[in-house]
Backbone as JSON Lines, residues from 0, in Angstrom:
{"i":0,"aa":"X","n":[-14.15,-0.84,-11.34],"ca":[-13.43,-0.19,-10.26],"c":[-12.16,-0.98,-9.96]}
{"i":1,"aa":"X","n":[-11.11,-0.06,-9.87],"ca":[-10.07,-1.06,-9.76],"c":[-9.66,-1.17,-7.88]}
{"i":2,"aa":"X","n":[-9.27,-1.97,-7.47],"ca":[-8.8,-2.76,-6.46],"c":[-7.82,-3.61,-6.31]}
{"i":3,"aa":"X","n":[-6.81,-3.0,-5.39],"ca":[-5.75,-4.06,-4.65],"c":[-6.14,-4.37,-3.14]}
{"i":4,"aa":"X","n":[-5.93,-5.78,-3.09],"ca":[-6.33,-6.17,-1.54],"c":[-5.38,-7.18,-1.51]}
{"i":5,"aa":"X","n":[-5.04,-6.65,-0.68],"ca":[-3.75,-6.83,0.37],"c":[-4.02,-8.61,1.47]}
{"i":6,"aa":"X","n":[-3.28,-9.66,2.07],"ca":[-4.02,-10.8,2.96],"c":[-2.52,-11.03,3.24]}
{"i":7,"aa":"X","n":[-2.5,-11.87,4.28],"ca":[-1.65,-12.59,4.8],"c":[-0.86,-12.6,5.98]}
{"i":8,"aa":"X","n":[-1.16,-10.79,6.41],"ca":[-0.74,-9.62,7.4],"c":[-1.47,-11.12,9.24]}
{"i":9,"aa":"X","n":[-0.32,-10.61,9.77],"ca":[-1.35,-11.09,11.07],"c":[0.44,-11.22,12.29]}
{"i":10,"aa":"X","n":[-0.39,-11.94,13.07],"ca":[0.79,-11.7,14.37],"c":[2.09,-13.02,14.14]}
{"i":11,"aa":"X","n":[3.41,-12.59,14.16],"ca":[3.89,-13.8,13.88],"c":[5.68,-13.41,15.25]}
{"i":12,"aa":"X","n":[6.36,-14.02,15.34],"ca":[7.19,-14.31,16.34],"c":[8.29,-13.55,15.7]}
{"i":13,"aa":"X","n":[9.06,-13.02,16.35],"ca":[10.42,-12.49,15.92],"c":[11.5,-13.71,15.24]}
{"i":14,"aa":"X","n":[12.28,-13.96,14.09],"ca":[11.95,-15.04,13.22],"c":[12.0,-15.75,12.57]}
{"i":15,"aa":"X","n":[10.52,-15.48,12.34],"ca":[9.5,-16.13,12.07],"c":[9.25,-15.1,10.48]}
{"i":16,"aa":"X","n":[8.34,-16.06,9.73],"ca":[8.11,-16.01,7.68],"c":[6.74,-15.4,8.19]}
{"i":17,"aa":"X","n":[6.64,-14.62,7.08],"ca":[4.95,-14.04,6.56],"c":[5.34,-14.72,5.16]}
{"i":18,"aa":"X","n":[3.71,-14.42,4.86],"ca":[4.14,-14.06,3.26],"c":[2.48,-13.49,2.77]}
{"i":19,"aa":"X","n":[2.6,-12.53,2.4],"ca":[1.84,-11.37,1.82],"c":[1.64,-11.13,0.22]}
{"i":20,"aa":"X","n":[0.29,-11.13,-0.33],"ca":[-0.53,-11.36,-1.54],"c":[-1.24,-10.33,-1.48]}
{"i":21,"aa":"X","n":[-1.2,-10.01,-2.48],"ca":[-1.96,-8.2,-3.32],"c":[-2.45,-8.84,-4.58]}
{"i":22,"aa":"X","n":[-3.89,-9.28,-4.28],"ca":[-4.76,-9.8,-5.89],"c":[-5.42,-8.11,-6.18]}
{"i":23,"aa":"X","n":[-4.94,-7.94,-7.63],"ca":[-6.02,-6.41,-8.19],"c":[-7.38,-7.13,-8.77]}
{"i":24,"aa":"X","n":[-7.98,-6.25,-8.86],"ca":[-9.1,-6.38,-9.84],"c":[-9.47,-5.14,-10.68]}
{"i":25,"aa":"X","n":[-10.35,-5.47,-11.69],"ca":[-10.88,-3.9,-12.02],"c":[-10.06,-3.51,-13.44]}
{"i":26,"aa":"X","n":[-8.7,-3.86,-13.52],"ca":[-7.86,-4.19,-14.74],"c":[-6.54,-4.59,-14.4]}
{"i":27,"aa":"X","n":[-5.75,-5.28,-15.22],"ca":[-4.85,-5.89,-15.75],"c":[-3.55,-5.18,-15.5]}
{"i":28,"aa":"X","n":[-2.41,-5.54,-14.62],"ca":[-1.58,-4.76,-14.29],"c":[0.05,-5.41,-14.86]}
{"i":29,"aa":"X","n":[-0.15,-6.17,-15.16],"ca":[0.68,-7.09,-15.99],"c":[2.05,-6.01,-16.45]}
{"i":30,"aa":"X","n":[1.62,-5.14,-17.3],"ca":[2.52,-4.09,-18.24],"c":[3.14,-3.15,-17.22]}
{"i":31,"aa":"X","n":[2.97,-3.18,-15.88],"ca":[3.38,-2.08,-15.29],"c":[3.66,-2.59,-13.59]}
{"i":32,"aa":"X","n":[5.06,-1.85,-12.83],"ca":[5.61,-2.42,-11.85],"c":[4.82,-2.36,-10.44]}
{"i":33,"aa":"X","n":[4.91,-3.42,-9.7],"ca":[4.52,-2.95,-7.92],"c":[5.32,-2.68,-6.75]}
{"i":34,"aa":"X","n":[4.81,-2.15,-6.26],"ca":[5.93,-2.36,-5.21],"c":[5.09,-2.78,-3.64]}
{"i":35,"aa":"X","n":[5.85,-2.57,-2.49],"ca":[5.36,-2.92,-1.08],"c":[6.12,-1.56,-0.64]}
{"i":36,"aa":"X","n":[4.96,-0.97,0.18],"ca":[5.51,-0.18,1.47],"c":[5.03,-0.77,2.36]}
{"i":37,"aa":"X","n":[5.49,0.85,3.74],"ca":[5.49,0.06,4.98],"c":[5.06,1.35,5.65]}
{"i":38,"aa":"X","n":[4.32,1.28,6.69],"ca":[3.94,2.44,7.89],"c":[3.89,2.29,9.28]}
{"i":39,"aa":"X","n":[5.08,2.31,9.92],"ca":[4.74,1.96,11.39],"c":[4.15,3.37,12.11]}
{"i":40,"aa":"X","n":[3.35,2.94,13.38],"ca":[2.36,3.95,14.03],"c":[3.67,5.2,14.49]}
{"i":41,"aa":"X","n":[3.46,6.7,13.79],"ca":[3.99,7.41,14.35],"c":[5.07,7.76,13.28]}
{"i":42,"aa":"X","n":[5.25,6.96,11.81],"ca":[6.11,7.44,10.75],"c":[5.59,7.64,9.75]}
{"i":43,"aa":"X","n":[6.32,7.51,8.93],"ca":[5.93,8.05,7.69],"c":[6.34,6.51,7.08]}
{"i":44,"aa":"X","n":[5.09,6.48,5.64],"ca":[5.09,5.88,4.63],"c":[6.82,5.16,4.3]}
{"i":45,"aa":"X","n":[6.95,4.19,4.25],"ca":[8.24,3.72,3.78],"c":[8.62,2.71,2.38]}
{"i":46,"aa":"X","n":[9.44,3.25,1.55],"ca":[9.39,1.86,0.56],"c":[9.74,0.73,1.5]}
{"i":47,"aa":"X","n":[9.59,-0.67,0.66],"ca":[9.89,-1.81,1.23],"c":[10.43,-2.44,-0.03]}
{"i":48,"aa":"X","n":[9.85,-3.03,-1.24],"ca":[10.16,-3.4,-2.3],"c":[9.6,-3.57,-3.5]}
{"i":49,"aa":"X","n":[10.08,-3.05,-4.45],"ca":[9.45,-3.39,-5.89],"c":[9.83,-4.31,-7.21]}
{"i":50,"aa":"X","n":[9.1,-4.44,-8.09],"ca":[9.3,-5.13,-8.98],"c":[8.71,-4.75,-9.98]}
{"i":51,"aa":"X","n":[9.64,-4.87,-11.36],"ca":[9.0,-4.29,-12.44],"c":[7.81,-5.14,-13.49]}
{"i":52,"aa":"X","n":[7.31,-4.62,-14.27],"ca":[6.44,-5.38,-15.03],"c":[6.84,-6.69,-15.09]}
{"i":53,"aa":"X","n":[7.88,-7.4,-16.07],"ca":[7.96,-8.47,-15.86],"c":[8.61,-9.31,-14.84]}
{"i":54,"aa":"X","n":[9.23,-8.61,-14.11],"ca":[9.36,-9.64,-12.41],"c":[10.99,-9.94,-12.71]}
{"i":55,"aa":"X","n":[11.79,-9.16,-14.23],"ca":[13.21,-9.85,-14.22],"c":[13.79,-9.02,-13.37]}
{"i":56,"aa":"X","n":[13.45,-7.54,-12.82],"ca":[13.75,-6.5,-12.12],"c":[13.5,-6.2,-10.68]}
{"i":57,"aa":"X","n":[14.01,-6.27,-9.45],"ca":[13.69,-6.37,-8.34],"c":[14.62,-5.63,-7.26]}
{"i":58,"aa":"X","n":[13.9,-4.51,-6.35],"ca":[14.43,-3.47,-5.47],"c":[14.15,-3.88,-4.11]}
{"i":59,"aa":"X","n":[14.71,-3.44,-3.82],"ca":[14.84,-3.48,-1.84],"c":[15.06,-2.4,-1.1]}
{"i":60,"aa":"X","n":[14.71,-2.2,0.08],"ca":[15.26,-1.2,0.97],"c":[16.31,-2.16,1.67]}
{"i":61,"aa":"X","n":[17.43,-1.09,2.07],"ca":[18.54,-1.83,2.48],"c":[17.88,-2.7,4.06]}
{"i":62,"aa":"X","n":[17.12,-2.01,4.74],"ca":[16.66,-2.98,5.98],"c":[15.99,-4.09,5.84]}
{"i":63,"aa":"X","n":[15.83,-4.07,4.41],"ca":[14.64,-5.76,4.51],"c":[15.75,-6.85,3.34]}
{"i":64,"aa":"X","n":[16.64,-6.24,2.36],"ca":[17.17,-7.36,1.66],"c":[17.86,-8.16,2.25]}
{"i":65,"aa":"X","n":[17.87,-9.22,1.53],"ca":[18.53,-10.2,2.24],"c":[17.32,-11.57,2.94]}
{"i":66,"aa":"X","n":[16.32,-10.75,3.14],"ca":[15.26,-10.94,4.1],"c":[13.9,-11.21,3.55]}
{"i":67,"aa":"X","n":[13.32,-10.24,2.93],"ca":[12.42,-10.3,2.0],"c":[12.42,-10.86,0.56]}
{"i":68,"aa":"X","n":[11.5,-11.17,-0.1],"ca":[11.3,-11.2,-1.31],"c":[10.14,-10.98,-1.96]}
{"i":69,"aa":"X","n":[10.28,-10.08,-3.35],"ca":[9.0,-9.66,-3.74],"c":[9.02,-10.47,-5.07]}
{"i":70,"aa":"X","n":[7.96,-10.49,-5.59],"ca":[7.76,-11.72,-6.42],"c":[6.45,-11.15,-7.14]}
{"i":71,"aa":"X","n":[6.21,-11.72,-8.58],"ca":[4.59,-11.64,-9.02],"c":[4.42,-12.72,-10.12]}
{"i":72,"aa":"X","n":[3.14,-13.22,-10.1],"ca":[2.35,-13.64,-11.26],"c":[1.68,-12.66,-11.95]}
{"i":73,"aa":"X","n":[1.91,-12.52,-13.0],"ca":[0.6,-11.85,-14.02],"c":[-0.25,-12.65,-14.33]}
{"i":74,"aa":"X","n":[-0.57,-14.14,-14.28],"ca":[-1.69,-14.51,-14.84],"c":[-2.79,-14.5,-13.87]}
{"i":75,"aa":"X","n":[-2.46,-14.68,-12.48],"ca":[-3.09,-14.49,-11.48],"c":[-3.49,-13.07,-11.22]}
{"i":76,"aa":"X","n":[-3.18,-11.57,-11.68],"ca":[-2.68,-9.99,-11.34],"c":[-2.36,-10.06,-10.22]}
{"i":77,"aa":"X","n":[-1.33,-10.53,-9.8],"ca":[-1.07,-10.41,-7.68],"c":[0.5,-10.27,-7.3]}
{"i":78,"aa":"X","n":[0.58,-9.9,-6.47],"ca":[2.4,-9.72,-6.5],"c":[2.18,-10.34,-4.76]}
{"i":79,"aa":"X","n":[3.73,-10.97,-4.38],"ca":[3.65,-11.38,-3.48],"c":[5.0,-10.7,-2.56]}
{"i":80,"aa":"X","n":[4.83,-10.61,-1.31],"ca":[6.12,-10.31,-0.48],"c":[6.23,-11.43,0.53]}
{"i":81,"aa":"X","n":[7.13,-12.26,0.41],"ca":[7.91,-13.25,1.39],"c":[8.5,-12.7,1.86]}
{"i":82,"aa":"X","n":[8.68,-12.69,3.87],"ca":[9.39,-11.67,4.4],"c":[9.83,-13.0,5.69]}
{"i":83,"aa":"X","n":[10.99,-13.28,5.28],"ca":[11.69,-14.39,6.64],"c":[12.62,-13.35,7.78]}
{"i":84,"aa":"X","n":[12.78,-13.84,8.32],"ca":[13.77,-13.66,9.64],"c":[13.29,-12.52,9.94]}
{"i":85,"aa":"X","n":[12.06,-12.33,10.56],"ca":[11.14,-11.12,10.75],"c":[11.29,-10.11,12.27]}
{"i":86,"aa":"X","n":[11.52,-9.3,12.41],"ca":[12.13,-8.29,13.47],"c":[10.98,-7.57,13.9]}
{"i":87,"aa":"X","n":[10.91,-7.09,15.42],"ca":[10.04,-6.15,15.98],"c":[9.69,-4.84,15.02]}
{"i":88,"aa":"X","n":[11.66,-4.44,14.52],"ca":[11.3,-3.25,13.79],"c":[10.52,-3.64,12.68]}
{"i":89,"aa":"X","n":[10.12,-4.4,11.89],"ca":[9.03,-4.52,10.86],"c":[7.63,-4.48,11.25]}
{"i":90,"aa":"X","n":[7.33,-4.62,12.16],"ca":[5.88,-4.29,12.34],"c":[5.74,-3.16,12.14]}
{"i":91,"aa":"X","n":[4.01,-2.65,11.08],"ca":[3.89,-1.91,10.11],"c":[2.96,-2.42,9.61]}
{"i":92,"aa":"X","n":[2.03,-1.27,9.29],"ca":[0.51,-1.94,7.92],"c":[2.08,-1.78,6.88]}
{"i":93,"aa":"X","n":[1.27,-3.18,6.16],"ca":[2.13,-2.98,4.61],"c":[1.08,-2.61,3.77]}
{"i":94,"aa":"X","n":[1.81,-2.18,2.62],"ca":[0.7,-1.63,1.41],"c":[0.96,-2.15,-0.18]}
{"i":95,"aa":"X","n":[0.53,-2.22,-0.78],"ca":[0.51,-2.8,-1.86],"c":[0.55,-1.96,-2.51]}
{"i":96,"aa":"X","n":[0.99,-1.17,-3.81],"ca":[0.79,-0.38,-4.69],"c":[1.27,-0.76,-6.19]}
{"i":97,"aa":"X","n":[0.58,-0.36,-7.33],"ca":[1.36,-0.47,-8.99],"c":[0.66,0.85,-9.47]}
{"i":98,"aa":"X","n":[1.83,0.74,-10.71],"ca":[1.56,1.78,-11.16],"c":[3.46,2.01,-11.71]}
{"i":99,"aa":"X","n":[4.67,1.91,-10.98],"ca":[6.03,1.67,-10.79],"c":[6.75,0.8,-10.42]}
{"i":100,"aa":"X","n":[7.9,1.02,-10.5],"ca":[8.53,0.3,-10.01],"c":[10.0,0.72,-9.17]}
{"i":101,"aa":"X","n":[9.33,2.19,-8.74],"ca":[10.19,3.17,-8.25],"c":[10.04,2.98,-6.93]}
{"i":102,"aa":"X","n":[10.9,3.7,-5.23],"ca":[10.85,3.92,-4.5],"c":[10.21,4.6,-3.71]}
{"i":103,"aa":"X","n":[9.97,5.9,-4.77],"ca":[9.02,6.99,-4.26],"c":[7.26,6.73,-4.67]}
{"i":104,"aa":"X","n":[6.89,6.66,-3.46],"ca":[5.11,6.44,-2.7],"c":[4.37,7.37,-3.95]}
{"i":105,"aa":"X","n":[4.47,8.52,-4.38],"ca":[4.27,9.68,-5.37],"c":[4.12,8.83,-6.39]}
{"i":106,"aa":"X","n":[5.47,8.02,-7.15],"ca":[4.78,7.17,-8.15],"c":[4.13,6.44,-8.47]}
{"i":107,"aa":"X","n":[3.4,5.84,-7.76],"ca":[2.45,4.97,-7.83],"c":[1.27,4.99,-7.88]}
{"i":108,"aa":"X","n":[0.27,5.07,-8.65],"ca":[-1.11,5.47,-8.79],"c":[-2.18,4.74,-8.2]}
{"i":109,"aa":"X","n":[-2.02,3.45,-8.15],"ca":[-3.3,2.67,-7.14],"c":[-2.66,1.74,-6.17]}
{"i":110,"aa":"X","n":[-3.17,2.19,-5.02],"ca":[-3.27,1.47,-3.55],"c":[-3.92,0.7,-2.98]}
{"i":111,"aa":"X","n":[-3.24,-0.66,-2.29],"ca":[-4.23,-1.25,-1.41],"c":[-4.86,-0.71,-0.07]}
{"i":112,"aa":"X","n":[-5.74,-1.31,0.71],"ca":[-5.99,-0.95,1.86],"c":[-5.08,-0.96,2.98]}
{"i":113,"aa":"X","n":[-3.92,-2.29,2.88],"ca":[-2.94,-2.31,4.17],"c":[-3.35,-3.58,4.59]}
{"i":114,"aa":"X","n":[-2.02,-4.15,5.0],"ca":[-2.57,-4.87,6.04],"c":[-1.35,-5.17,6.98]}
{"i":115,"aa":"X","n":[-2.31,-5.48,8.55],"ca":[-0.86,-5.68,9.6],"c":[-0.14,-6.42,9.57]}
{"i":116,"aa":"X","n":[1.26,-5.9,9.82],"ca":[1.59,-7.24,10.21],"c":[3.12,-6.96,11.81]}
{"i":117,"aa":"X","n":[2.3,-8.11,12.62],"ca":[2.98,-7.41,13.91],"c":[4.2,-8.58,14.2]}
{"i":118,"aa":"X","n":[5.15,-7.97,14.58],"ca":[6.41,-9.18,14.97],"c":[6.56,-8.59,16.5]}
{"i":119,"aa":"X","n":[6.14,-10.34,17.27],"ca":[6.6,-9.84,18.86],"c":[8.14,-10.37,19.14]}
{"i":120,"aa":"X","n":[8.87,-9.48,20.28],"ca":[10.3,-10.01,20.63],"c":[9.9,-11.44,21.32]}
């Protein structure tokens, strides 16, 4: 069974660094891109950032570059999002997904569960 789980989500200060880990299991994702969305209560699904199979390729939404960084190991299967100078507007379950390394939520075939992450003013 395959599985992404999502850690690192929790309450942090307006900012203030997260940094967020998506280990899969179940198979080997190495050959193919991830990305991070985002869902705050009351919107819709949002990209945040991706990266392609080998990690030389890397996307942003214009509200988080600069700011974020998405990152992966394949030997570990886990992709990571470092997210500094962190804003109210980012609070949002984030999500983990591969499968692309596209923008659109549609491409991506397996999902994590989410996890929070809240920025107070």
């Amino acid at each position: 069974q395959v599985q992404l789980v999502e850690s690192g989500g929790g309450l942090v200060q307006a900012g203030g660094s997260l940094r967020l880990s998506c280990a899969a299991s179940g198979r080997t994702f190495s050959s193919v891109g991830k990305g991070w969305f985002r869902q705050a209560p009351g919107k819709e699904r949002e990209f945040v950032a991706a990266i392609n199979w080998s990690g030389a390729n890397t996307y942003y939404a214009d509200s988080v570059k600069g700011r974020f960084t998405i990152s992966r190991d394949n030997a570990k299967n886990t992709v990571y999002l470092q997210m500094n100078s962190l804003k109210p507007e980012d609070t949002a379950i984030y999500y983990c997904a591969a499968g692309s390394s596209g923008t659109n939520a549609g491409q991506y075939s397996y999902w994590g569960q989410g996890t929070q992450v809240t920025v107070s003013s």
